[in-house]
VEXKOLKE-485866 format. One record per residue (C-alpha): residue in three letters; residue number from 0; x, y, z. Coordinates in Angstrom, 2 decimals, padded with zeros to 5 digits. Layout:
BEGIN
<atom doti="ala" pavex="NUM" c1="X" c2="Y" c3="Z"/>
...
//
This chain:
BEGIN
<atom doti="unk" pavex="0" c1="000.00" c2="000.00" c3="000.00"/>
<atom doti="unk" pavex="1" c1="001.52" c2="003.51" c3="-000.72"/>
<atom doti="unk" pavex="2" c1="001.16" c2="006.47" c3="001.16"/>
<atom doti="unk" pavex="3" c1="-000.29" c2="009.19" c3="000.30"/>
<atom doti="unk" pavex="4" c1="002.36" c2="012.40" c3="000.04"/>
<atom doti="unk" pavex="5" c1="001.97" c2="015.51" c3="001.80"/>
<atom doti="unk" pavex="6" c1="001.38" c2="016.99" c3="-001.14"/>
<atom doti="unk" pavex="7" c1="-001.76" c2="014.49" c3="-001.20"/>
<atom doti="unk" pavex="8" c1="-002.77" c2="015.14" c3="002.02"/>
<atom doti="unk" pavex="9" c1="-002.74" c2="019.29" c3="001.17"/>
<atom doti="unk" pavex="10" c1="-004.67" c2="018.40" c3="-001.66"/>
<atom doti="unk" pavex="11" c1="-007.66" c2="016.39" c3="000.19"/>
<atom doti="unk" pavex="12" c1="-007.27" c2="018.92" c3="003.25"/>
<atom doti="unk" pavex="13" c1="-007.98" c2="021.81" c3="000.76"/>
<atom doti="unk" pavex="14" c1="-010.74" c2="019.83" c3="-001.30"/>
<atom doti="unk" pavex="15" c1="-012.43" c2="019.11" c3="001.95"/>
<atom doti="unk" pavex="16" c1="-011.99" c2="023.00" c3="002.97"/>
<atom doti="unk" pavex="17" c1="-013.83" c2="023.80" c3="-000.49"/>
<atom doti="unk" pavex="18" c1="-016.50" c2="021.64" c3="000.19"/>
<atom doti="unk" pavex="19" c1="-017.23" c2="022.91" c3="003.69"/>
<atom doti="unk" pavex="20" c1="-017.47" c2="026.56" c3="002.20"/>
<atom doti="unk" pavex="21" c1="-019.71" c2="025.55" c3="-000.11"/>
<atom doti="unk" pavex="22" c1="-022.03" c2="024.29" c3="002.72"/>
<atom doti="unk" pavex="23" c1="-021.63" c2="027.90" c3="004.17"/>
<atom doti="unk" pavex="24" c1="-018.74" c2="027.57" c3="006.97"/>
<atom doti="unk" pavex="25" c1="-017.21" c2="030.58" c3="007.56"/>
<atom doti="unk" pavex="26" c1="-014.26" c2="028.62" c3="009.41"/>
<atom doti="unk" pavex="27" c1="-013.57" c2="026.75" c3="006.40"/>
<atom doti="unk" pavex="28" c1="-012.77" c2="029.84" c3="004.57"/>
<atom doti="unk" pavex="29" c1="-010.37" c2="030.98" c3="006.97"/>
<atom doti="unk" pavex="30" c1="-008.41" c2="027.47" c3="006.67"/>
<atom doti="unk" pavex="31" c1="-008.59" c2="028.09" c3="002.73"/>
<atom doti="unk" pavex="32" c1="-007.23" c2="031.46" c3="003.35"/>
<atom doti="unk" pavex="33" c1="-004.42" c2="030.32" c3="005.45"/>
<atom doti="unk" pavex="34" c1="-003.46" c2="027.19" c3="002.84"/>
<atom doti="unk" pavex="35" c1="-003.36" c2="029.57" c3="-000.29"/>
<atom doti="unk" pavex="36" c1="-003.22" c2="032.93" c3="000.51"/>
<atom doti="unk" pavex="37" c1="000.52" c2="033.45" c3="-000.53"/>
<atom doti="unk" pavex="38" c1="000.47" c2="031.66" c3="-003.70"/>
<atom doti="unk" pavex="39" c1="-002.69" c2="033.63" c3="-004.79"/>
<atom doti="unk" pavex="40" c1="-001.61" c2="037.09" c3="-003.59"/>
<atom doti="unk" pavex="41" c1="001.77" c2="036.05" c3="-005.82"/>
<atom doti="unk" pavex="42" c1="-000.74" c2="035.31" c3="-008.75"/>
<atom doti="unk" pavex="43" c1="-002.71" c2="038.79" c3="-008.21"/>
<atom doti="unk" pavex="44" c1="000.71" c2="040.71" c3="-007.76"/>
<atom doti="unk" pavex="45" c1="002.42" c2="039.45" c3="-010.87"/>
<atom doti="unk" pavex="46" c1="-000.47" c2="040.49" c3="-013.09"/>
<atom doti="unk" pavex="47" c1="-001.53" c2="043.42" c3="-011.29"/>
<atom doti="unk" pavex="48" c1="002.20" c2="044.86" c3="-010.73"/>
<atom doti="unk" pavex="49" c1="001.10" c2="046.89" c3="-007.44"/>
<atom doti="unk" pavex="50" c1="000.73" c2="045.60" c3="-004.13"/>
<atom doti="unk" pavex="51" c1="-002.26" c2="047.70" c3="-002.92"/>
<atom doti="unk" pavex="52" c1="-004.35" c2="046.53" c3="-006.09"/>
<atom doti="unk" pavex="53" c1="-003.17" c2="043.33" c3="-006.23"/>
<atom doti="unk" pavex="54" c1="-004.35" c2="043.18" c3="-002.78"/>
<atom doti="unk" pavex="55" c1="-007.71" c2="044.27" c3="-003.63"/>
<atom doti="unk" pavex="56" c1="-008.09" c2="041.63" c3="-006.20"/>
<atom doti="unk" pavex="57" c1="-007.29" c2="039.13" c3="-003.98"/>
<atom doti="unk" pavex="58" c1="-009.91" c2="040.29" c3="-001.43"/>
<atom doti="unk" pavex="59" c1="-012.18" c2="040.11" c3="-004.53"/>
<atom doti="unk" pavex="60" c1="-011.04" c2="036.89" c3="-005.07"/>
<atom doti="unk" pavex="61" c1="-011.74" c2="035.36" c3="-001.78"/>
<atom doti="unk" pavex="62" c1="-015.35" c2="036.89" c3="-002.16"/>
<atom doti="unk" pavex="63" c1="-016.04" c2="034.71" c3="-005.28"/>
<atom doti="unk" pavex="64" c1="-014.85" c2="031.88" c3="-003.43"/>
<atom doti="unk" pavex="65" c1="-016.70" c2="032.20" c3="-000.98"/>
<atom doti="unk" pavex="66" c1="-019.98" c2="032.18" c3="-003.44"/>
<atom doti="unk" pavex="67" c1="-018.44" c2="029.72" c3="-005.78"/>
<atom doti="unk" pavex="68" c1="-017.33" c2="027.27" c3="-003.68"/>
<atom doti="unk" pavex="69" c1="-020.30" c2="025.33" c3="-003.99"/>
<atom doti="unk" pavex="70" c1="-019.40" c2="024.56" c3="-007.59"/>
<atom doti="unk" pavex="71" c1="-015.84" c2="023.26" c3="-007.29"/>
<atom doti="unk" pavex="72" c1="-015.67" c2="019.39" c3="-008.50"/>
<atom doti="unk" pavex="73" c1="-012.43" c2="017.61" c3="-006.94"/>
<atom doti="unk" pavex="74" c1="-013.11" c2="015.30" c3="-010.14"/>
<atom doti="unk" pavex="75" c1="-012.43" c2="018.18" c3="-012.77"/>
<atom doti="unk" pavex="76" c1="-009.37" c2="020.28" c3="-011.07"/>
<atom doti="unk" pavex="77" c1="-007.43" c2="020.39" c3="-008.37"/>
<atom doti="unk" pavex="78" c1="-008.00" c2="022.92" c3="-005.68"/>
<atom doti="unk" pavex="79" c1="-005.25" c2="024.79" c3="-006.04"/>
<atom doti="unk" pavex="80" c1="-005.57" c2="025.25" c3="-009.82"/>
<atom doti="unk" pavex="81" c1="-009.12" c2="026.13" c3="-009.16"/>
<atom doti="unk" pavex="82" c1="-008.49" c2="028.65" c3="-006.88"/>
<atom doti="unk" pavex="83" c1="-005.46" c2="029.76" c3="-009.08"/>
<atom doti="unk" pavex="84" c1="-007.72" c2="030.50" c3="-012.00"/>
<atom doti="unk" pavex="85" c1="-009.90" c2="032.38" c3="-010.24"/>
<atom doti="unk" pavex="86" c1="-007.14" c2="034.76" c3="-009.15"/>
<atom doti="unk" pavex="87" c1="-005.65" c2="034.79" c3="-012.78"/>
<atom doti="unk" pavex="88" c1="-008.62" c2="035.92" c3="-014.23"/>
<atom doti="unk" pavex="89" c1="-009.52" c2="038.53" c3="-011.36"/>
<atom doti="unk" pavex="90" c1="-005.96" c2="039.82" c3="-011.81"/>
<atom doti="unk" pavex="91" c1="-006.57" c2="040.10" c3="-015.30"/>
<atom doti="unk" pavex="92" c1="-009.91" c2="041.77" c3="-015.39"/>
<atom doti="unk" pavex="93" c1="-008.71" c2="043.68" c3="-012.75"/>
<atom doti="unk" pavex="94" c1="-005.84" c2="045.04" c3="-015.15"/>
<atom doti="unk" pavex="95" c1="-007.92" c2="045.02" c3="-018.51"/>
<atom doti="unk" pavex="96" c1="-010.57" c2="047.50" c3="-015.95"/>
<atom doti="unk" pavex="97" c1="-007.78" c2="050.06" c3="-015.30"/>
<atom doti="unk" pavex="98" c1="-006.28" c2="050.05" c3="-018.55"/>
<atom doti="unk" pavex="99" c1="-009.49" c2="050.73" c3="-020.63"/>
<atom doti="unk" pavex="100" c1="-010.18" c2="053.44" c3="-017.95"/>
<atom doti="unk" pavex="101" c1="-006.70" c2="055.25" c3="-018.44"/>
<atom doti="unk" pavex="102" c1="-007.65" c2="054.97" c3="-022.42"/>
<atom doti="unk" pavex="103" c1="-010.65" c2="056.65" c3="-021.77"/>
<atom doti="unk" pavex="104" c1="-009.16" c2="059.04" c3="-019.63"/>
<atom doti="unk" pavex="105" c1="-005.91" c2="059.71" c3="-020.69"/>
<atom doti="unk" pavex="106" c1="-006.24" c2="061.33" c3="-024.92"/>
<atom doti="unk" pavex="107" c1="-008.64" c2="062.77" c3="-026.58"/>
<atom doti="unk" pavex="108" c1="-009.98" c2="060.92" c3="-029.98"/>
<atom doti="unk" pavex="109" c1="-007.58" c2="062.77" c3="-031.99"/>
<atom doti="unk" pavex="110" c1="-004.11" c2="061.40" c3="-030.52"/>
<atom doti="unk" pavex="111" c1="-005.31" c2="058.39" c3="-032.05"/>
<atom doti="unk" pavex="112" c1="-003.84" c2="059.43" c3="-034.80"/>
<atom doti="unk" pavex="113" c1="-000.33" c2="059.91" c3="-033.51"/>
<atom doti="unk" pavex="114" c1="-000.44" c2="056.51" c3="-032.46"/>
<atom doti="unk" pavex="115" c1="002.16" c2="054.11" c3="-033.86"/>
<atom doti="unk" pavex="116" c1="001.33" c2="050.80" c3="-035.59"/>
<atom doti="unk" pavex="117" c1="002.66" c2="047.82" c3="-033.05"/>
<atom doti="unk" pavex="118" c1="002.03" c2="045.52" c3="-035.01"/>
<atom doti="unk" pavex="119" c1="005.15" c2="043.33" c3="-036.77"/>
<atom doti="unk" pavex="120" c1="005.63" c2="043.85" c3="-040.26"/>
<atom doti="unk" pavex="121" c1="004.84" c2="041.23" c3="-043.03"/>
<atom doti="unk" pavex="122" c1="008.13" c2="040.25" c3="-043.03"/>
<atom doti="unk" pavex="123" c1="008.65" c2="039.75" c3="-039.07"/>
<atom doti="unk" pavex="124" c1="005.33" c2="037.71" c3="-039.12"/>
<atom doti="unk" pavex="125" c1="006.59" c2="035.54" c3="-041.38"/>
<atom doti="unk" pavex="126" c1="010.30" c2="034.97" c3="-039.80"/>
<atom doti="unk" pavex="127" c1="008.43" c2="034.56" c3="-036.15"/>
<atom doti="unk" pavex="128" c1="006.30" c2="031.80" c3="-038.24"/>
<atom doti="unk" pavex="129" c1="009.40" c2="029.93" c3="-039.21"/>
<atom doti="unk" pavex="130" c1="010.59" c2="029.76" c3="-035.65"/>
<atom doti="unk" pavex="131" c1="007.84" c2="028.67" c3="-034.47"/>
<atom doti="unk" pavex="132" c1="007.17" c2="025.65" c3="-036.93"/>
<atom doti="unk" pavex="133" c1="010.84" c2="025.23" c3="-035.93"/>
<atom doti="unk" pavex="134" c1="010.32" c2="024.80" c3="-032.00"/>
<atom doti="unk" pavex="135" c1="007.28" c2="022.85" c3="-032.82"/>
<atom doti="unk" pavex="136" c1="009.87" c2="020.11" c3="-034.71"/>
<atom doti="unk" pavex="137" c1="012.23" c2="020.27" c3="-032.40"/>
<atom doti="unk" pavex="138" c1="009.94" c2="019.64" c3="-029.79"/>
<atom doti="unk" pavex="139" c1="008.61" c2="016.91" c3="-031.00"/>
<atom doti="unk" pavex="140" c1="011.92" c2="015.67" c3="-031.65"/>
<atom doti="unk" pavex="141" c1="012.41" c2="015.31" c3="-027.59"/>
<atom doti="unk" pavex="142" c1="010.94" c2="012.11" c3="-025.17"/>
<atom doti="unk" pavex="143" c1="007.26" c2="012.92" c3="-024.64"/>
<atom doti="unk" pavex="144" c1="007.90" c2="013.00" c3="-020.85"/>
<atom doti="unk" pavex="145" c1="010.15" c2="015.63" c3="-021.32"/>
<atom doti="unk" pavex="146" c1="008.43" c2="016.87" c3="-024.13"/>
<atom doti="unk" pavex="147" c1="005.23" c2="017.20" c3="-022.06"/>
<atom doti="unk" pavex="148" c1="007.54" c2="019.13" c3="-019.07"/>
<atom doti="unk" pavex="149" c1="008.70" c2="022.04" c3="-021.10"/>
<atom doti="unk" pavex="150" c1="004.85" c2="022.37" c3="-022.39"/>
<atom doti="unk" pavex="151" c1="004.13" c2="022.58" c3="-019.35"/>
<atom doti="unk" pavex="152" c1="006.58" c2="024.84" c3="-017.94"/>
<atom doti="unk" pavex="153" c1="006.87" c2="027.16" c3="-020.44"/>
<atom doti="unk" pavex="154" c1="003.59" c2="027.50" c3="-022.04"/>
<atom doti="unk" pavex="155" c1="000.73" c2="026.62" c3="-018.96"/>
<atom doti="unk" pavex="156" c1="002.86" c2="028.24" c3="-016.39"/>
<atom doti="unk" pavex="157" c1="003.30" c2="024.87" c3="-013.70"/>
<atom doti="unk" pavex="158" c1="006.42" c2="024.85" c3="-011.63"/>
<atom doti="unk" pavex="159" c1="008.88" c2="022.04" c3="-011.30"/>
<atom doti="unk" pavex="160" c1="007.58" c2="021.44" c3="-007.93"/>
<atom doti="unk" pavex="161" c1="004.48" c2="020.95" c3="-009.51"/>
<atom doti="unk" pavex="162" c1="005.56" c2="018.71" c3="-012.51"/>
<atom doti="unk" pavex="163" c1="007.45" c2="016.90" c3="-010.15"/>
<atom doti="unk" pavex="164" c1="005.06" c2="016.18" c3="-008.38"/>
<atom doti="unk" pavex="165" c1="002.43" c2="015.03" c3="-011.06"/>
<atom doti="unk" pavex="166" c1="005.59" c2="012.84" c3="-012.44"/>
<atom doti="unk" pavex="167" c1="006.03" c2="011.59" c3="-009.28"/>
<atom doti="unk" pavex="168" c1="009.95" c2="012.30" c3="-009.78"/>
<atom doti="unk" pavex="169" c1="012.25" c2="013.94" c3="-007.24"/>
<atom doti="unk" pavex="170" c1="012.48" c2="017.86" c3="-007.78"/>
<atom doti="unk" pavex="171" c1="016.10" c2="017.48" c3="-009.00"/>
<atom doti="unk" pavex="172" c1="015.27" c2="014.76" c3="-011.12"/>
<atom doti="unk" pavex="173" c1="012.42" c2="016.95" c3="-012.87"/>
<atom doti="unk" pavex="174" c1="014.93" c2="019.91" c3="-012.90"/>
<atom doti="unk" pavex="175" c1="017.30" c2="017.95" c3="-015.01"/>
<atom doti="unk" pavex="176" c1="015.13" c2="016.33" c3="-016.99"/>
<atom doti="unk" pavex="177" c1="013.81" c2="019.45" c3="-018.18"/>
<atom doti="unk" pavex="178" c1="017.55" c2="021.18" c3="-018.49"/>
<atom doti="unk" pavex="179" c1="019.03" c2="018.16" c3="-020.71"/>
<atom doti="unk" pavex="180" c1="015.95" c2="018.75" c3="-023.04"/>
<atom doti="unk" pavex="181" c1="016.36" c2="022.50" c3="-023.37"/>
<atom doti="unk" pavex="182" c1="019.93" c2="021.90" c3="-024.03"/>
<atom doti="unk" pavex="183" c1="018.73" c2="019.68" c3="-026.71"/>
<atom doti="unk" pavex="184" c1="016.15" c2="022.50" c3="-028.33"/>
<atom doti="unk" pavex="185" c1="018.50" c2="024.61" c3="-028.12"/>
<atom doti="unk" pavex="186" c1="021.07" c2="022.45" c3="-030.32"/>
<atom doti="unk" pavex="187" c1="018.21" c2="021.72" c3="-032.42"/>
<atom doti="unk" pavex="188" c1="017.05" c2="024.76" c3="-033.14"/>
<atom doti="unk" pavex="189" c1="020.72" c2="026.12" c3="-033.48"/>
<atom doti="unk" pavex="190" c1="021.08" c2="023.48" c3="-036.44"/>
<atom doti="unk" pavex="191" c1="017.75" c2="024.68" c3="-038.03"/>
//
């Protein structure tokens, strides 16, 4: 029989929390405060780039838990990426909010016109094409473990700790895993 891991154990103990909010227990909150405070207020800070509004958001985001919690399926996500969305996409609106306000506030209609054109030219977009289609084979040139590690990594966001932990690898082990293969993109894409 194998244990479960701490990480396990945070998992259920968090679930659990969830589902006692949902029934309406205001201590229950608290102990999902306490478990994922930090992390979230990390998410809300890193979009919203200011502690005081980040700090808001977070508040915010605590409220929708509190009236979502009801909703939460253990089967569909884990807590923590649950709760992590909801942050995100406070964070974001949060930051999509201000900056249409400072449009609106900021220039009158006619600055438009000064405006520059961000977008690449024709042929950026196309060289930026190339590269991609060219990480895209050289990923797919790597292990699909690995493969799958960088993906996640690099384009959902998870941490090693995390992806070590759904690997059920040591951190160091998922650490080097993921080094030797961006070593080996890099040669790739080097040769291409």
């Amino acid at each position: 029989m194998q244990w479960p891991s701490s990480a396990d154990e945070a998992r259920m103990r968090l679930a659990a929390a969830l589902a006692a909010v949902g029934r309406g227990d205001q201590a229950a909150l608290r102990q999902v405060y306490d478990l994922t405070a930090a992390k979230l207020f990390g998410i809300c800070l890193r979009i919203c780039g200011e502690r005081a509004s980040a700090e808001d958001v977070l508040q915010t985001v605590y409220i929708k838990v509190w009236e979502r919690a009801g909703q939460f399926d253990a089967t569909r996500a884990s807590p923590i990426t649950w709760l992590a969305t909801i942050a995100r996409n406070g964070a974001i609106d949060w930051r999509r909010s201000v900056a249409g306000r400072a449009a609106r506030d900021s220039l009158p209609e006619q600055a438009a016109f000064a405006v520059a054109d961000e977008a690449p030219r024709a042929d950026q977009s196309l060289v930026a094409a190339e590269e991609g289609e060219q990480l895209h084979r050289c990923l797919d040139e790597l292990e699909a473990r690995t493969r799958a590690c960088i993906r996640s990594a690099f384009f959902d966001g998870s941490t090693y700790a995390e992806l070590a932990e759904r690997e059920k690898v040591p951190l160091g082990t998922m650490k080097s895993w993921i080094r030797r293969g961006l070593m080996r993109l890099k040669d790739c894409l080097g040769d291409g």
